[in-house]
N, C-alpha and C positions, 0 to 999 in steps of 0.2 A: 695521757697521750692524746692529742688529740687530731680527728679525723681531719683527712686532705678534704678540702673545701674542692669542690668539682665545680667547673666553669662550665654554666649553661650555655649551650648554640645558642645562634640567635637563629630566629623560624626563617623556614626557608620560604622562598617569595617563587609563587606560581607568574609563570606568563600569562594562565587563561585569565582572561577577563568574566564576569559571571554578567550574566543579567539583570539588570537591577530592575527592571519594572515586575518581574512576576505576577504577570500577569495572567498567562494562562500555560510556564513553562511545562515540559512535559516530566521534568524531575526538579529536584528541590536546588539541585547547582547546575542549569543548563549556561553553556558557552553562549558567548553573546557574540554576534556577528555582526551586525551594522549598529552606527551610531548614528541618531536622530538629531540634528542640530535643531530642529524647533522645538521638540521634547524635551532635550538637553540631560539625555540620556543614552545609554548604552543598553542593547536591545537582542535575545534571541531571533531565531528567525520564526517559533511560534507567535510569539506577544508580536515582532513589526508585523508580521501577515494581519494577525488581531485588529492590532489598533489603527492601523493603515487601511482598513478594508472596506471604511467609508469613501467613498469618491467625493462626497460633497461638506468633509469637515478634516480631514488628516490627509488626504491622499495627496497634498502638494506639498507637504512638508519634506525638506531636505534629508535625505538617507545615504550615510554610507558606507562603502562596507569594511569593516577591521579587515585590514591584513592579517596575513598569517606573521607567527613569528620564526623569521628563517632557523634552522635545525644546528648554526654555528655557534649559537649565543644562547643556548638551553643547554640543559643537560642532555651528556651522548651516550646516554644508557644503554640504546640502539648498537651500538657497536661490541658491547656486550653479550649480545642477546636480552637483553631486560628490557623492561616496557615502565617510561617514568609516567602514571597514569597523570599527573596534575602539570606534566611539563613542566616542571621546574625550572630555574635559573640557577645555571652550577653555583655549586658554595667551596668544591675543595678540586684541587689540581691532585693527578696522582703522578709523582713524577715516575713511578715503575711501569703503570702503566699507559701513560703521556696520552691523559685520557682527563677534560674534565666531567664532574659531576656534583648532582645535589648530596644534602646528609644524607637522605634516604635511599638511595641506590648506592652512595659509597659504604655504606651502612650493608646493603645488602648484599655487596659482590666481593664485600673485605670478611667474607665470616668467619674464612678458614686460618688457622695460627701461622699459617707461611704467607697468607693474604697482607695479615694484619702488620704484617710487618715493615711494611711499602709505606716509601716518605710522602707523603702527601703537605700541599702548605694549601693556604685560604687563594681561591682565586684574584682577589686584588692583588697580593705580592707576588702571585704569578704573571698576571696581568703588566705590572708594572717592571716586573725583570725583563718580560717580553718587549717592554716598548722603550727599556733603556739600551736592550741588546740591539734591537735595530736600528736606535738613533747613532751606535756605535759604529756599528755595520757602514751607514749611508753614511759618516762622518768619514769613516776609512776610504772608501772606494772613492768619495770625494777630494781627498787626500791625494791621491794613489792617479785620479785622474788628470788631476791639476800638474802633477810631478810631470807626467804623460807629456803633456802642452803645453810644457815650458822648457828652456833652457834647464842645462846643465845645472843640476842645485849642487852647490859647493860649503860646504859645512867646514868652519875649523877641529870643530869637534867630532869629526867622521869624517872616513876615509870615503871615496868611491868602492862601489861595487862593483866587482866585473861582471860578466852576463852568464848566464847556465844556457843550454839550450831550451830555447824556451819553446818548442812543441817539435814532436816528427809525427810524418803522415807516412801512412804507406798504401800503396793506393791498390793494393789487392784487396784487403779486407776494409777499405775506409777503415780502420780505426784509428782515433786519435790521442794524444799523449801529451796533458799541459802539464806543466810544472804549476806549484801551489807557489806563496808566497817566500820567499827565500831564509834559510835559516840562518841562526847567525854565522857570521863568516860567507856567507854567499853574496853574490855580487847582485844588483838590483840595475838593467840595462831600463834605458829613456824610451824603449821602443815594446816593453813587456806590459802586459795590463793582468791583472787579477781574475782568474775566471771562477767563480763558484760554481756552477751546472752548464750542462750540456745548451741550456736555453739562450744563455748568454754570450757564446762562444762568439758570433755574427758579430752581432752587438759591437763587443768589447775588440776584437782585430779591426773592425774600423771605425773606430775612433782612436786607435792606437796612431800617432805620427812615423812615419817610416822613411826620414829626411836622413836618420842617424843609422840607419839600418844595413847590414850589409846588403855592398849592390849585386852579390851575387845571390841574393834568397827573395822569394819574393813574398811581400808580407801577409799574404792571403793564397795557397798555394792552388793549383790549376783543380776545377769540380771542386773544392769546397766549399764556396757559394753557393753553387746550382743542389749541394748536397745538405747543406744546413737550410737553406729554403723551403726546397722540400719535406726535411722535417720538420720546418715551423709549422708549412701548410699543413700536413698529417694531422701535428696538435692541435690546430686548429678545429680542424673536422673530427676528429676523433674523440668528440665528447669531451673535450678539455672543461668545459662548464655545465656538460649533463648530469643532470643531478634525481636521482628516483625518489617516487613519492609513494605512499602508502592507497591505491586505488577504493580495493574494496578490503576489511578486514574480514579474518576467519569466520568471524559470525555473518559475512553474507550483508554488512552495513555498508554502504556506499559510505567512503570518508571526503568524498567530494561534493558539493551541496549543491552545484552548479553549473552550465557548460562555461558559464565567465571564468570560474574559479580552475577549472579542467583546460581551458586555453590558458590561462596565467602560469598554473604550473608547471605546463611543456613548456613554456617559455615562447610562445609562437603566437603569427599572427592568425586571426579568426578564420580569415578568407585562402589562407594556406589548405590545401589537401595534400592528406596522408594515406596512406597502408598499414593496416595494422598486422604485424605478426607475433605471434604467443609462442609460449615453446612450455612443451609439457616432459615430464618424466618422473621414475621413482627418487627419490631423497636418499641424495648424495653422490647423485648422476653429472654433478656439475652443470645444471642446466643455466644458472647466474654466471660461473665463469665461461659458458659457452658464449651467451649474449653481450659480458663483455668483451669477447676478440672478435667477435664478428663485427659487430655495429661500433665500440668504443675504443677501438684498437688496444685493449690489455685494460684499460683503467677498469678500475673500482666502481663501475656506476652503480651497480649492483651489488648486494651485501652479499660476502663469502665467509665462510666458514671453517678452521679446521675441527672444532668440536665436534661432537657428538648430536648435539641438538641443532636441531633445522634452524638457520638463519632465514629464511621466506616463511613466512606465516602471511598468508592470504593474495593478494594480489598487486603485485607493484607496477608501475607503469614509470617509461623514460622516454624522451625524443632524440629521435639521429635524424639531425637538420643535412646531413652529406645526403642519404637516401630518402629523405621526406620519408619516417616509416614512424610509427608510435608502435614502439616494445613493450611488451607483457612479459614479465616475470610470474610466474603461477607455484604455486607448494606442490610441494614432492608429491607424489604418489607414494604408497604403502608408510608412511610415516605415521607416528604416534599422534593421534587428532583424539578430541571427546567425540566427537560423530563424525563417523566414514563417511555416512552419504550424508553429511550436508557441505563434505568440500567436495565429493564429486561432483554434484551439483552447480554447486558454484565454479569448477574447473569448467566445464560442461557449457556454461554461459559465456563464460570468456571465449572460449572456442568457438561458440556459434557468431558473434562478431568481428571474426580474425580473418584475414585475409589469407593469410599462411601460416601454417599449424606445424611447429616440429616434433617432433618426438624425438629426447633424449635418451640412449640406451649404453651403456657400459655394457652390455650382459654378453658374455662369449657366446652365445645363441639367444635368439630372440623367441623371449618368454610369451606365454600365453597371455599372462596378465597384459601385453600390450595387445594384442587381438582385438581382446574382450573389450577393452575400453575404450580404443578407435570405434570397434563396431558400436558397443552400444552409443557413441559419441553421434556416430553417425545414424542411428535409429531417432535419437532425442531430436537431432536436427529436424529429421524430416519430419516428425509425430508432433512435434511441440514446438520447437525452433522458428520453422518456417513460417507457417501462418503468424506466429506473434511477430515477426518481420517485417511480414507482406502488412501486416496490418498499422505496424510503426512507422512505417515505408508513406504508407497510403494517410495516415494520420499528420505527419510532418512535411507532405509532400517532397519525400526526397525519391530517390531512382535505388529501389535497392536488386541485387543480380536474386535471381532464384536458384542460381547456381549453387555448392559450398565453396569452401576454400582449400586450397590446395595443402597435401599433407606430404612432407617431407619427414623422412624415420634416419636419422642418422644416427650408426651403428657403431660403436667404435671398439676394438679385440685388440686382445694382445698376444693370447696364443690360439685363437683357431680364424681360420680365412673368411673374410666377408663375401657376402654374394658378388658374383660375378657373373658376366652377361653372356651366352651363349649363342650359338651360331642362329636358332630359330628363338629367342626372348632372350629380351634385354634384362636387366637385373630387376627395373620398375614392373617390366611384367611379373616374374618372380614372386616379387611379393608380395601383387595383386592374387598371382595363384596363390600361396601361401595365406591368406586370409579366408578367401572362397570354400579352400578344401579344408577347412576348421569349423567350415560354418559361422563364420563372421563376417556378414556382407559390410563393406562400405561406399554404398552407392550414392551417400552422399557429398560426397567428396570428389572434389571437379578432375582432381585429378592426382597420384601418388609415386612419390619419388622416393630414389630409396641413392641415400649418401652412406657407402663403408670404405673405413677408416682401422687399419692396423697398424695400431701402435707399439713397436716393443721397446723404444727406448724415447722416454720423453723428451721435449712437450709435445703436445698434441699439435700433429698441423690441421689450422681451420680453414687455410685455404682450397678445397673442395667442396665444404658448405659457405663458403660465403659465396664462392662463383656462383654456386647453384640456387642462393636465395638474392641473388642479386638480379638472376637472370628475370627469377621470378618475378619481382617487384618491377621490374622493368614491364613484364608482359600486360596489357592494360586489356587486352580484347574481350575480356569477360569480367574481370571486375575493375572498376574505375577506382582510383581514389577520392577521397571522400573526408569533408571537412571535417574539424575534431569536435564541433558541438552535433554533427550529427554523427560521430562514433559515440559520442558520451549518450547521448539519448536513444540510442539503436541497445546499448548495456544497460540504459536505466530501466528501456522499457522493459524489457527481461527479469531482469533481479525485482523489479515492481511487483512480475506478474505471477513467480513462482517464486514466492519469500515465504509460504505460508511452513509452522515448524513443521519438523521431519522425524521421523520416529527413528527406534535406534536401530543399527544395522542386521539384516535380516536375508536370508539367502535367499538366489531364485527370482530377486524382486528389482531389480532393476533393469532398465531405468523409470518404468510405469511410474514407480512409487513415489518419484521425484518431484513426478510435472501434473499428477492425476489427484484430483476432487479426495479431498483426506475425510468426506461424508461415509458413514457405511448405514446399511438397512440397519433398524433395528430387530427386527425378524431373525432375519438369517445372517448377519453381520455381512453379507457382500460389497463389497467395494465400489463404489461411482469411479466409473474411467473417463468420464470426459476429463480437460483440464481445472488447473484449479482458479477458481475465480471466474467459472462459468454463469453462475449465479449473477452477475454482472449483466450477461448479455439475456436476461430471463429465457433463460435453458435451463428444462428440469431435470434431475440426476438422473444418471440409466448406467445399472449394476452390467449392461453388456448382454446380448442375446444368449440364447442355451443358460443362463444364469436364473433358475427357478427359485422361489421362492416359497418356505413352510406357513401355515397358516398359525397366526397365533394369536389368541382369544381376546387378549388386550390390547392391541393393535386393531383386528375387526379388518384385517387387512383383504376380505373377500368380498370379491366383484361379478357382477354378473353377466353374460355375455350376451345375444342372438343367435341362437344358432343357423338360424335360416342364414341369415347373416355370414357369421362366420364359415359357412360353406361355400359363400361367395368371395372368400377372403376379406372380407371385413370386418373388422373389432369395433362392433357398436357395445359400449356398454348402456345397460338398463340398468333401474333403481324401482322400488316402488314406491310407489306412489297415491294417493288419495284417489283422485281422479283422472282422467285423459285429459291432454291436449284440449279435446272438441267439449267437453261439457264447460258448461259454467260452474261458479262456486258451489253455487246453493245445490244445483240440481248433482252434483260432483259430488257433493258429500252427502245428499241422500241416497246414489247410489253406493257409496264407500259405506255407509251405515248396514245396505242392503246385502250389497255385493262383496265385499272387503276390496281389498289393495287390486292395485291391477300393477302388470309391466310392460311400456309402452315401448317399441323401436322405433326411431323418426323412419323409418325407412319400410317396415311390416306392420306399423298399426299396433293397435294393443295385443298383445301375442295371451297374456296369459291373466286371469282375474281369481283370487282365491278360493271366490265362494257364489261362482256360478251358477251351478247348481245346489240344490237341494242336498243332493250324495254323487258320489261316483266322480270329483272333480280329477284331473290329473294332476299327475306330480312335475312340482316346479321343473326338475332336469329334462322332460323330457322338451323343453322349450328352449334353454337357457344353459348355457354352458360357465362353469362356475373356474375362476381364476384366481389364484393367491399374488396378490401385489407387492411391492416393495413398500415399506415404508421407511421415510427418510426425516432425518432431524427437523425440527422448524418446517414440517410438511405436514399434510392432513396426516392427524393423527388415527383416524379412522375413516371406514371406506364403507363396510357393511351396514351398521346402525343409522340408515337415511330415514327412517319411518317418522314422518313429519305431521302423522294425521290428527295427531291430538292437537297438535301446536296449530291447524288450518282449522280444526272447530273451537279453539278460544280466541286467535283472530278473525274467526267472523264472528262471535260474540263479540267480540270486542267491541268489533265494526258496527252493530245493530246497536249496540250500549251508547257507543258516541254519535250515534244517529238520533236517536231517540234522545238522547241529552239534550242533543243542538236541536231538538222540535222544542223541548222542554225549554230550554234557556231563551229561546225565540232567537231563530239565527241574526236579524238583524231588528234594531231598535223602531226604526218606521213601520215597517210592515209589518210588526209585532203590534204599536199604538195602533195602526190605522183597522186590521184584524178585533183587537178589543172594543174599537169606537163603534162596529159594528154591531157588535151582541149587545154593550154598555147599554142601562138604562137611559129614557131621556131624561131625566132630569139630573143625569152626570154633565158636568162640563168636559166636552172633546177634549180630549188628548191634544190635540193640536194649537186650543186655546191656551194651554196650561202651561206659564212663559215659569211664574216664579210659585214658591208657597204661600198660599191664601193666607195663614197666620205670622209665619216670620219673613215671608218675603225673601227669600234663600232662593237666585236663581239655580233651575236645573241645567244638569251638564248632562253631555250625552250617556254618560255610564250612569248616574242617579235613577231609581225608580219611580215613577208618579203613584201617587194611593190616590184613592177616592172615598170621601167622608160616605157610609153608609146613608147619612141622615139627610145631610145635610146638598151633598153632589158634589161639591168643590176639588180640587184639586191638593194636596199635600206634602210635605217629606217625608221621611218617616219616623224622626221625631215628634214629629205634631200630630201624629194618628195612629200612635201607639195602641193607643187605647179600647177597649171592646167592649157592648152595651148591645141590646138587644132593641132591634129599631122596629117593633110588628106596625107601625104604621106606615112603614116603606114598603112593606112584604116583606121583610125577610124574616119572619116568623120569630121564635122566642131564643131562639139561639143567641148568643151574642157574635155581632160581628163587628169590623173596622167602622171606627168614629174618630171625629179629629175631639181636639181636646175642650173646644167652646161646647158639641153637641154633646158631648162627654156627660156634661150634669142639666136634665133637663131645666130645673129651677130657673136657670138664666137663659132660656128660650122665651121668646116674646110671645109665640105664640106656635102650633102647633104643626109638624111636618102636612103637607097634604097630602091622601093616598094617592098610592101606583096602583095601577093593572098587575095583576100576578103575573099577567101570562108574560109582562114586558120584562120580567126576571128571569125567567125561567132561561133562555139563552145563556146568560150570565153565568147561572148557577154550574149550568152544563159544563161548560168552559172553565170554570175555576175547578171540576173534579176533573177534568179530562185531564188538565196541566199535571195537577198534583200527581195524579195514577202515574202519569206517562216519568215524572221524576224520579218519584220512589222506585218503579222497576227499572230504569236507567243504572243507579243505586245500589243495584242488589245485584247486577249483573258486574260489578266493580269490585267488590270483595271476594268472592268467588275465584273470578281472576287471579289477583293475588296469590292469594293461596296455592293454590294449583299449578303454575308457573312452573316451577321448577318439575314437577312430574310431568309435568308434559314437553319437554322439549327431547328434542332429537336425543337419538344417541352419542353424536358428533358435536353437542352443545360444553361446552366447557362449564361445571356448574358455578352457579355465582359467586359462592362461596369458595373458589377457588381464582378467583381474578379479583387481583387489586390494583391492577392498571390497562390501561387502554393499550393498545398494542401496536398502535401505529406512531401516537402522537408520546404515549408513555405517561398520561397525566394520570393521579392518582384517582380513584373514583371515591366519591360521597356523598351526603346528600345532595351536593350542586352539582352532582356530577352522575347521570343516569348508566347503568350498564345496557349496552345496545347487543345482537350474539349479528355476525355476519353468517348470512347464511351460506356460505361458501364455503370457510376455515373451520369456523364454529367458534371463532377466540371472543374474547369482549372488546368491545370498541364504544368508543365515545359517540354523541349522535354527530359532530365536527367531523369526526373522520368517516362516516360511514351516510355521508348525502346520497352518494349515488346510488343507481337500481339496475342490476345485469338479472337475465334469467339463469338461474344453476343448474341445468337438465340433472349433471352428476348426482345432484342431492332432492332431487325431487321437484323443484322448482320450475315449473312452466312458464311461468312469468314474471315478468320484472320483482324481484326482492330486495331488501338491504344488504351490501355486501362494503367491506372496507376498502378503503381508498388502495392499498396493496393488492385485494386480490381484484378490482375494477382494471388496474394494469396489467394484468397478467392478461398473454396472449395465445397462450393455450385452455383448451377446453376445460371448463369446470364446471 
């Protein structure tokens, strides 16, 4: 028997387009957005940034940007609830669920055996049934009109038809009643037209002839013009082509890349202003079919739901062109999320940008949970909101209100009575008191309305909240409207600024937790409350006053204070130190050898020295007032271990070493020759005669050294006077010294040097020990160094052996690459990054030192 041969799919064809340059995408299949015509390529928006960022070799090259692919010619997974992550291009119609889709989501939403059951065909035979049925359609009604606009058609093979009634009006309720297309045996009158929908009612009665007609009807009867007009207009305005887009998704991504891309998708013009209102509630409060009856008269702009699982996941945005408003759809509240608070958050942001804020409520009394979240809504406003505003405002130069946005709570019951307004407050007051006596202020918020609504037999009337958000929208005296590329950048600035992740949900903690420095001490683990991404504006963390701090041994996180000082309410911190301010190096470290360390206050002078006296010195506290500091990530890892004094007596060795070097090496070349031609014997030839070498004639260059023949006086290189002989007829006694290489063998001397004067040597001699001594201790002061290095450096030095890169520029370090320590941080840095010289008083430093190009920026005290 043999096996059913199984017919492979064919793969299914995504709509994204990928990026073909990979250049520098941010993942291995990033979406490509513009296409380069002089590249001739298709391009993310990391790699165009990239390679367009020259101005003087790409930046004129043509760009543009892929459309999106509209949502009617992909897969509509969406309607589903499922998410087709590659956008597909459907492969199979379901005719059950009159729904198409790719394999892979029909694949996933057919799993159950009652699913699987559903006829489904390949989208091209659906395609193509769809375009035969309408070619049928328009063939008929063409038929059908033509009959309309002509005479009497007379068929031998068919009878005439007599006529049905073909519509009654009744003008109590406008409703209306057409007959369909006549069955067999029905009579087909010359004055009857076909109507399929309500749409075409207009339409179709006048183009109907009404020559044949009886003269006592009349063929458009009195208001149904004026009544079908009206609702063409309605459809018109009523979002008949509003269409919602996916704004920011659940993870807090902005899915719009652009204010061009964010006007495209409202469908609107740039220079239009808008109003934006949001509408918040818990999940399944109907807050999507609320926004459709208000703003879209019933339609669908908004995805609805009757299952179980939320249809809004993250944040949807739609335009109502009748009230110039830009709508926010927002996710439920109390629904199933992986992190609470990071859609609060994100809810939270949406609101701070909204003009009008609703709150959707089913709940037969109104639950605490909405209190909570108004108020904290309105805490984040003023705490975090604002300033990132005032500052987007002032950035973009637009006009933004400092006011918030007005907050509307519509309530809707069906067995218990909504607030009602009373002789001394109205129901708005109400449930301003109602917040207050909860201890839930919302003071920022411009102002609070309160819409209820008892319903006990559906549907819901929405006519009370749209009056009352329409009033709103109208009222301009405090907030103006406002273009849609400055709503889209007033949201980006926001979601930019507090995007950092969020931990998982944790009681007690909101909404601080949200918007605040996610830095803690490592000490005492306390928390940084500024905001987050203050490091930005070089603001150093601060755990918050009454917030103390434990002292711990590896951190070093203790400081020292003035107390004279601090009596005057001022926090001078000391450090110790080698010397004061007022001494010089030299004299500064003999008294530190003498005296020990001292603690200087710029403001009391040297308060305290350790070894003042002989006996009987006092104890540090009773000067100095001693404080545990915060320490913070990527911050001074230590505070107490400043003791710098070993590291100030190897750079003054250091300093005397390369002093005495540079006597040694002779700082410069001329005054080095001209210095020698003075002690030189005379019968040397001057330094200044001495162009080339007397034997190879090799001129000298300025770095070459001149020799002088012992014997002979001449000038040499020092290949030609390598050589050593003892010359006692010059004076220099039996030793041997420098000879060029002819006086090398006396044999071929003509005849004999003539003597010198001793005493014309003796300068000479001086001068050739002084050089030598002054090099070798030069010499000996250099290895020493070395060695020692590492035990001498601060506490707060990071040892060498523990940095492999520079920390500003990130280059690896080796031997072409020297470790520098800034005395500020104490990290290792390059000598590139570390040019400049600031004084560090914190760390001991009185005077200009090396310090890295990071902490040179820094504008607080170090």
């Amino acid at each position: 028997m043999m096996r059913p041969v199984l017919k492979r799919r064919p793969r299914t064809k995504s709509s994204i387009q990928f990026c073909q340059e990979k250049l520098c995408c941010p993942f291995i299949n990033c979406e490509a957005k513009y296409h380069c015509d002089d590249c001739n390529s298709i391009q993310c928006q990391s790699c165009e940034r990239a390679i367009h960022a020259s101005k003087l070799k790409y930046d004129f090259h043509i760009r543009k940007k892929i459309p999106s692919v509209p949502d009617e010619v992909i897969c509509q997974s969406k309607k589903l609830n499922l998410v087709c992550q590659s956008k597909n291009f459907p492969d199979l119609w379901c005719e059950n669920c009159q729904i198409q889709l790719c394999y892979v989501c029909f694949d996933t939403y057919h799993n159950t055996e009652r699913k699987r059951q559903h006829i489904s065909v390949s989208i091209s035979h659906h395609l193509k049934k769809l375009k035969e049925s309408e070619e049928k359609k328009s063939q008929f009604q063409s038929e059908i009109q033509l009959h309309d606009s002509s005479e009497l058609y007379e068929d031998a093979n068919s009878e005439m038809i007599k006529p049905v009634a073909p519509y009654s009006l009744a003008n109590t309720d406008q409703s209306m009643t057409f007959c369909s297309f006549p069955q067999e045996g029905e009579a087909l009158t010359d004055n009857m037209a076909f109507v399929s929908s309500s749409s075409d009612i207009q339409g179709s009665y006048r183009k109907s002839p009404v020559s044949n007609a009886s003269p006592n009807r009349d063929p458009l009867p009195n208001g149904l013009s004026d009544a079908l007009s009206h609702a063409s207009l309605e459809d018109s305005f009523c979002g008949s082509h509003a269409r919602s887009f996916l704004l920011i998704d659940d993870q807090e991504m902005l899915q719009v890349t652009d204010q061009d891309e964010f006007v495209e998708k409202l469908g609107c013009d740039r220079h239009d202003v808008f109003k934006v209102i949001s509408i918040f509630g818990n999940t399944g409060d109907g807050k999507s079919h609320t926004l459709n009856h208000i703003f879209f008269g019933g339609k669908e702009t908004f995805k609805t739901s009757v299952s179980q699982s939320s249809c809004t996941l993250g944040v949807w945005c739609a335009l109502d062109p009748r009230y110039k408003t830009v709508v926010i759809d927002t996710e439920g509240l109390l629904g199933s999320s992986s992190n609470e608070n990071q859609r609060l958050r994100l809810l939270l942001k949406v609101l701070a940008v909204s003009d009008i804020v609703i709150y959707r409520t089913r709940a037969e009394r109104l639950h605490n949970d909405m209190f909570v979240f108004l108020s904290n809504a309105s805490k984040a406003y003023c705490k975090h909101f604002m300033h990132e505003l005032k500052s987007a405002s002032e950035k973009f130069g637009i006009a933004e209100s400092s006011l918030g946005p007005v907050l509307v709570v519509f309530q809707e019951t069906t067995h218990t009575e909504v607030l009602k307004s009373r002789e001394d407050r109205s129901e708005h007051g109400i449930l301003r008191d109602m917040f207050y006596s909860s201890g839930n202020p919302v003071d920022a918020f411009r102002s609070i309305l309160y819409v209820g609504l008892q319903t006990v037999t559906p549907p819901t009337d929405f006519a009370p909240l749209q009056d009352c958000v329409i009033n709103q929208l109208k009222d301009k005296s405090v907030r103006a409207s406002r273009r849609p590329e400055i709503i889209f950048r007033s949201l980006k600035a926001l979601n930019d600024k507090f995007s950092q992740e969020i931990e998982a949900p944790q009681l007690n903690t909101f909404p601080d937790q949200y918007f605040t420095c996610t830095s803690r001490c490592l000490a005492c683990n306390a928390r940084c409350e500024l905001s987050m991404n203050h490091d930005i504006d070089q603001e150093p963390h601060d755990a918050g006053r009454g917030k103390l701090c434990e002292y711990q041994s590896q951190y070093g996180n203790k400081v020292f204070m003035c107390k004279t000082c601090l009596k005057n309410k001022k926090q001078v911190i000391v450090v110790p130190k080698t010397s004061s301010s007022a001494d010089s190096s030299w004299f500064g470290l003999t008294k530190y050898i003498w005296s020990g360390y001292v603690y200087e206050c710029p403001n009391c002078g040297v308060i305290y020295r350790s070894r003042e006296h002989w006996y009987g010195n006092e104890e540090e506290d009773k000067v100095l007032h001693v404080e545990f500091r915060h320490v913070w990530p990527q911050g001074p890892s230590c505070l107490d271990n400043t003791h710098n004094a070993a590291r100030k007596v190897l750079e003054g060795f250091h300093y005397v070493a390369d002093t005495i070097s540079s006597v040694g090496a002779k700082p410069t070349k001329y005054l080095a020759e001209w210095t020698a031609d003075q002690i030189n014997p005379s019968y040397w030839v001057p330094n200044s005669e001495i162009i080339k070498c007397a034997k190879c004639h090799q001129l000298f260059d300025c770095a070459e050294q001149k020799h002088h023949c012992r014997a002979c006086g001449k000038g040499f290189c020092m290949d030609c006077s390598s050589k050593k002989r003892p010359v006692p007829e010059r004076g220099w006694g039996p030793e041997p010294v420098r000879v060029c290489d002819d006086c090398f063998s006396p044999e071929e001397k003509s005849e004999p040097n003539p003597a010198v004067d001793q005493s014309a040597l003796t300068a000479r001699k001086v001068g050739e020990a002084v050089s030598s001594t002054i090099n070798v201790f030069a010499s000996a002061f250099e290895y020493p160094l070395g060695v020692i290095k590492n035990s001498a450096k601060p506490g707060y030095w990071v040892p060498d052996d523990q940095i492999t890169e520079c920390c500003v520029c990130k280059q690896k370090f080796g031997p072409r690459l020297a470790i520098h320590h800034c005395r500020a941080c104490g990290q290792g840095v390059c000598e590139e990054c570390s040019l400049s010289k600031r004084c560090v008083p914190l760390r001991g430093w009185d005077y200009p030192v090396r310090v890295c190009n990071t902490c040179e920026k820094r504008t607080d005290r170090i």
